[in-house]
C-alpha positions as CSV (number, residue, x, y, z in Angstrom):
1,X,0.0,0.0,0.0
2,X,1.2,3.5,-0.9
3,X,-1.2,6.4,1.0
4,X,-1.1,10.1,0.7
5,X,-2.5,11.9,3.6
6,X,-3.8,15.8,5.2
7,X,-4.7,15.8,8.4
8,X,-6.1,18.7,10.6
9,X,-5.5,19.0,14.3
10,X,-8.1,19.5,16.8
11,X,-7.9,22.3,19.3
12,X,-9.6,20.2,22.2
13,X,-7.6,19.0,25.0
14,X,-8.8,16.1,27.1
15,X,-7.4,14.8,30.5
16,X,-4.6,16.6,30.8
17,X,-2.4,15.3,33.7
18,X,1.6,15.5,33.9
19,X,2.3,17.3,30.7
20,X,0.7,14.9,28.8
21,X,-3.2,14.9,27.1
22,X,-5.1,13.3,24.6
23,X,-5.6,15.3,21.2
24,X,-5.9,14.5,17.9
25,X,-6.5,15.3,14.2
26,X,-8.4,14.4,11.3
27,X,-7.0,12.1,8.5
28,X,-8.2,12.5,4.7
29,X,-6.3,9.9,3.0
30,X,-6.0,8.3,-0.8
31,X,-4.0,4.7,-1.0
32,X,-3.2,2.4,-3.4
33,X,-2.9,-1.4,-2.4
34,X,-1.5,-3.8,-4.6
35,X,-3.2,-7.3,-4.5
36,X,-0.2,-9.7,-5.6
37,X,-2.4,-13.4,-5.8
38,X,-5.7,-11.8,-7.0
39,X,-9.0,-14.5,-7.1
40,X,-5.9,-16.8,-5.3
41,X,-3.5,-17.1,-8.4
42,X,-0.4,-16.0,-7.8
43,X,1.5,-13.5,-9.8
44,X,-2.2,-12.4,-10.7
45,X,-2.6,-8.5,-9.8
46,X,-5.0,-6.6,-8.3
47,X,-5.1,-2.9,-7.7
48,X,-7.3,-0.9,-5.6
49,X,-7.7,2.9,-4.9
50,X,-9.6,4.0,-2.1
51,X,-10.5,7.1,-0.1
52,X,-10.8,7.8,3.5
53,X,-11.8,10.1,6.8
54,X,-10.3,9.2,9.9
55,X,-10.9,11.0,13.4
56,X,-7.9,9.8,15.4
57,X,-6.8,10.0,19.0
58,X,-3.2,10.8,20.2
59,X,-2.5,10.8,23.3
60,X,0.8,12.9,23.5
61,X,3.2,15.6,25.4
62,X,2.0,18.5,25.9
63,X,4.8,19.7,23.9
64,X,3.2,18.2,20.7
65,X,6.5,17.0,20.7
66,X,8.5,13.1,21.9
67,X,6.5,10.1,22.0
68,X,3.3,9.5,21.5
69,X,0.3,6.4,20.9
70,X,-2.7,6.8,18.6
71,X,-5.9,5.1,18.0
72,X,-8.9,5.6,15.3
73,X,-11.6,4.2,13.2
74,X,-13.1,6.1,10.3
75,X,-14.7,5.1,6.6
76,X,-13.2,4.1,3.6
77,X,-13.9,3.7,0.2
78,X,-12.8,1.2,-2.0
79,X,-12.0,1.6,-6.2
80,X,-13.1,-2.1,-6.4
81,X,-13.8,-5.5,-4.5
82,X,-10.9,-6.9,-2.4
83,X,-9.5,-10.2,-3.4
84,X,-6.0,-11.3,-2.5
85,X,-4.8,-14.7,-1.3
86,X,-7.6,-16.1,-0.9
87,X,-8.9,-12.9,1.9
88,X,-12.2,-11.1,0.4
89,X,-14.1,-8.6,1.1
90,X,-17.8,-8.1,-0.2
91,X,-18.1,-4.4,0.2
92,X,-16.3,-1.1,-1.1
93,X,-17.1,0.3,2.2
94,X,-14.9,-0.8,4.9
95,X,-14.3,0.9,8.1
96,X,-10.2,1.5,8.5
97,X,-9.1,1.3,12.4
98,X,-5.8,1.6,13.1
99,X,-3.5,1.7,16.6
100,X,-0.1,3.3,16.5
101,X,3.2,4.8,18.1
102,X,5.2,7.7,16.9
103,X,7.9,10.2,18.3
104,X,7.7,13.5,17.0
105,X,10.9,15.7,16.5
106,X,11.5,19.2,17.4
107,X,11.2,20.2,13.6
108,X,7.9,18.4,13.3
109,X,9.1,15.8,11.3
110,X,6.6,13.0,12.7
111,X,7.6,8.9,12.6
112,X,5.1,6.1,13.0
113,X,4.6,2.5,13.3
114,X,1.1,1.8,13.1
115,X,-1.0,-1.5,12.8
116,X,-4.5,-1.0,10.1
117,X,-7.6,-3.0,9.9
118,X,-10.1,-2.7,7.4
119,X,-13.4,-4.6,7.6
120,X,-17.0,-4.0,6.7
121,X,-17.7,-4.3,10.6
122,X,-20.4,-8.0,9.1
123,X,-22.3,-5.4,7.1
124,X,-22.3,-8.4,4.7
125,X,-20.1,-11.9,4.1
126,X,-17.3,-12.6,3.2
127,X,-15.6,-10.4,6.0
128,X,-12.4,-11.8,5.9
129,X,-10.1,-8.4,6.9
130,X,-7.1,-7.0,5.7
131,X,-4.4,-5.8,7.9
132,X,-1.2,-3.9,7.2
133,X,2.0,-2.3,8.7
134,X,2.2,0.7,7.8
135,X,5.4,3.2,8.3
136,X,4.5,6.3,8.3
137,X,6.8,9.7,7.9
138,X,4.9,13.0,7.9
139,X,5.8,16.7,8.0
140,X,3.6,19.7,8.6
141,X,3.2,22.1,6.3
């Protein structure tokens, strides 16, 4: 998966307590996954754009700066049915929910290891899930 992403932080502070709080942003995202055993035959492709709004929570320093962990779960849109290695899903919505640390630097420059889920949450079957590891590198404009 290759993703592009804008996010816009929130203002709201929540359980603040020893220089640390929860915050968060908003994540608009495009991706592109690459499917490598499409219908279960491998070296048969499949590729997939989707689009997606995230709300995620971060709880982080004060600082906005060091460590930090991250949760969210927001809607996605997929460019076609997933299929790959025998894993399906029967919807082009799925929700995406991810969990996730970083450490942000004192230039901003923001570095991420985050764990992502998407599933149609048994809107219909198949519901088989697709997860990914994702490294993420972001810097704010």
């Amino acid at each position: 998966m290759v993703r592009l992403g804008a996010q816009w932080g929130w203002t709201s502070q929540w359980w603040r307590s020893n220089g640390t709080h929860i915050g968060g942003y908003w994540d608009l995202s495009i991706a592109h996954w690459r499917g490598t055993r499409f219908q279960n035959v491998p070296g048969q492709t499949q590729h997939i754009n989707t689009l997606g709004i995230t709300p995620v929570f971060r709880l982080q320093n004060d600082s906005l700066r060091g460590l930090y962990a991250e949760a969210g779960i927001g809607a996605h849109i997929l460019s076609a049915l997933y299929d790959n290695n025998g894993k399906r899903l029967s919807t082009r919505f799925q929700f995406g929910d991810h969990i996730g640390v970083g450490y942000v630097f004192a230039d901003g420059l923001d570095l991420a290891l985050k764990i992502q889920h998407f599933s149609n949450g048994g809107i219909k079957k198949p519901n088989n899930g697709v997860n990914f590891a994702i490294v993420r590198v972001s810097y704010p404009f």
